[in-house]
N, C-alpha and C positions, 0 to 999 in steps of 0.2 A: 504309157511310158514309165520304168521306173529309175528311177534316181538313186543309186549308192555312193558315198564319197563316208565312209567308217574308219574308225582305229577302234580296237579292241587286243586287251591284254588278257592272256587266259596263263596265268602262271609262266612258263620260261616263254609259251608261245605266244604270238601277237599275229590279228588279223588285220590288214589295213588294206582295203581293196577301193579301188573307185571304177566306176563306170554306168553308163547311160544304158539299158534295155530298149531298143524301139518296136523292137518285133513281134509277134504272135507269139513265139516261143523261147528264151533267153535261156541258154544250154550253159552250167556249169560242169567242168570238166575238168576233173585232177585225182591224182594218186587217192589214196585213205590216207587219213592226219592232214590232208593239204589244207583242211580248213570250211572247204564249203558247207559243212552240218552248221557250223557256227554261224559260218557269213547267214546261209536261212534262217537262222532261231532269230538272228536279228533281224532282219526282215519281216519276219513273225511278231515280234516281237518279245519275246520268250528270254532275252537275252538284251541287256542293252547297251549301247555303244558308251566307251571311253570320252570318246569325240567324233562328233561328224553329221551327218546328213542321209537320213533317206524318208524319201517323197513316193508316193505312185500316184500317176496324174497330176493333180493341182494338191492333192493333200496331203502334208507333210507327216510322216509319222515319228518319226525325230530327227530334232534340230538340237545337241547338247548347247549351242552356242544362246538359242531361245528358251531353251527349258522345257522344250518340247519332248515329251514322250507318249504316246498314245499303248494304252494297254494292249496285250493281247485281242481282250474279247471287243475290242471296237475298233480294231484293225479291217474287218470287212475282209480276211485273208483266208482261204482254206487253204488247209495243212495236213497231204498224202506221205505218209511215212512208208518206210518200206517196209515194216511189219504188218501194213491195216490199222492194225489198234482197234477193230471191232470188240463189241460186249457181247461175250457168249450165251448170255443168259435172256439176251432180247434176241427179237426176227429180226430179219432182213430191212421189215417194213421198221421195226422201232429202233435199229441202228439209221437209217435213211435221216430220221426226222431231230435224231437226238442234236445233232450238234446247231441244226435252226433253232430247235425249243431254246440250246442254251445260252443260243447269241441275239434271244427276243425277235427274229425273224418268222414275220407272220406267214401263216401257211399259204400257199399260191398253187392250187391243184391244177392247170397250167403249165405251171413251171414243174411240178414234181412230173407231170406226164412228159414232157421232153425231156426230162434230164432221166428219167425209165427208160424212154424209148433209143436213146441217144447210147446208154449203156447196154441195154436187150438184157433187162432184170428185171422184168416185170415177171416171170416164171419164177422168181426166189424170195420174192417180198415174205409168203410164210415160213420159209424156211429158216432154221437155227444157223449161225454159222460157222457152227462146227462141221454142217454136213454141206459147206461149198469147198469147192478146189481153192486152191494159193490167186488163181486166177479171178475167179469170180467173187473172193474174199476182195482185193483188190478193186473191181468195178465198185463195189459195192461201197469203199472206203471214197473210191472218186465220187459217185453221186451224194455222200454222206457232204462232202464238203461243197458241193455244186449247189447243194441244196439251202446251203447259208446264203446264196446269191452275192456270193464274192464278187471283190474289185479286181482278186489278183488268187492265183492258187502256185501253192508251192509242191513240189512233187520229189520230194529227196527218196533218190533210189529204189524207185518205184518196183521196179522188176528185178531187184538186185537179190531176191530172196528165192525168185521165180527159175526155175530148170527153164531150158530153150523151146518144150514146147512150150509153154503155162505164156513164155515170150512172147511165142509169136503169138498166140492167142490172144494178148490182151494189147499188140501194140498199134494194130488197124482200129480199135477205141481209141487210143491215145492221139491218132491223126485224125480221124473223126470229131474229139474233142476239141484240139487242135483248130479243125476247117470249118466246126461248126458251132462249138459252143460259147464263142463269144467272150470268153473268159482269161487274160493273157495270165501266163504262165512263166516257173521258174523250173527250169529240171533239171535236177542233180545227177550225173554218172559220172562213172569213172568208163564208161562204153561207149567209145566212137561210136559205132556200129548204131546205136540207138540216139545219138546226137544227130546224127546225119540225115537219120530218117523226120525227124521234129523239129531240129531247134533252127530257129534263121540266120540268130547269133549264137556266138560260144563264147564264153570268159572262163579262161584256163587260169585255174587256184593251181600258187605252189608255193609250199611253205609260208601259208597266210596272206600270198602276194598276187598283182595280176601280173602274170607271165606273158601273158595274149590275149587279145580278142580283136574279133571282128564279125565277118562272113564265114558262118559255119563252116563249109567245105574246103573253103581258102584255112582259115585256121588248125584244123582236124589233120589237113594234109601234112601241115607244118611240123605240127607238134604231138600227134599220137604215136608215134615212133618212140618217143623218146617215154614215153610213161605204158608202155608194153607191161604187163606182166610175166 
């Protein structure tokens, strides 16, 4: 479960969202500028609330009323951007392990073989990743964060960089992840289309606000009309 109830001021604009995540997947869903990059950095922590409350499970990760703020790197959070963020200069295999090494997460050779086999990258461990597609950069960014053995993984605009095959290619892992990996999740679109297929809930960001949420398909139906490009 996670727990948001935030105000945050970012110059003329202000985020103030609340609501309860219960489901495998928690679909944020709004225009560009609507705010959601921010509401995740805070979640991440990366960012820290004005005032408010967010918890995942039992563990608070800030309470401004307590003084509670829990850093970044002991949030127990992976963090999928929509560029990858790979280091070109390492393999496959040494981007995979970089972000455990740097969250003191002891290695679990176990856990790296399903989280390989669960993405089908075991074929690119040697490889540079300059020489993967936009797609398999991407698997590669999800097992990098899998591999911190997260509470919670954040996924802002995962495919947003991706042409529609590179899409479909990498979105039957994302439901796999999803049904299998045990892991709940936060993920960013401004794409019905890719909400519908993953998220249980949606909470519709606009202009820093919650406009909606509920049941994905109920909500989507409502409200993706109106934020069309």
């Amino acid at each position: 479960m996670l727990r948001v109830d935030i105000f945050k001021k970012l110059g003329d604009f202000t985020v103030d969202v609340k609501f309860v995540g219960e489901g495998r997947v928690t679909g944020l869903f709004g225009s560009s500028g609507a705010g959601k990059t921010s509401l995740v950095n805070m979640i991440a922590g990366l960012l820290k609330p004005d005032r408010g409350f967010i918890a995942v499970g039992d563990e608070v990760l800030d309470d401004t009323l307590a003084g509670i703020h829990v850093p970044p790197h002991r949030r127990r959070i992976g963090y999928v951007f929509q560029d990858a963020r790979l280091f070109p200069h390492l393999s496959v295999s040494q981007n995979l392990h970089y972000g455990r090494r740097m969250n003191g997460v002891a290695h679990d050779s176990a856990h790296q073989d399903r989280v390989v086999d669960l993405l089908d990258i075991g074929k690119l461990l040697t490889r540079r990743t300059g020489q993967l597609s936009g797609g398999e950069r991407q698997r590669v960014a999800l097992g990098r964060a899998l591999l911190m053995q997260p509470q919670l993984l954040l996924l802002d605009e995962p495919l947003g960089s991706l042409d529609s095959a590179r899409k479909a290619e990498i979105l039957p892992y994302l439901i796999r992840l999803r049904d299998e990996g045990g892991v709940p999740m936060v993920y960013v679109s401004h794409d019905p289309r890719e909400l519908r297929q993953l998220a249980a809930q949606v909470v519709v960001i606009r202009r820093g606000r919650v406009a909606a949420f509920g049941d994905a398909e109920s909500v989507l139906a409502d409200v993706a009309p109106q934020f069309a490009d």
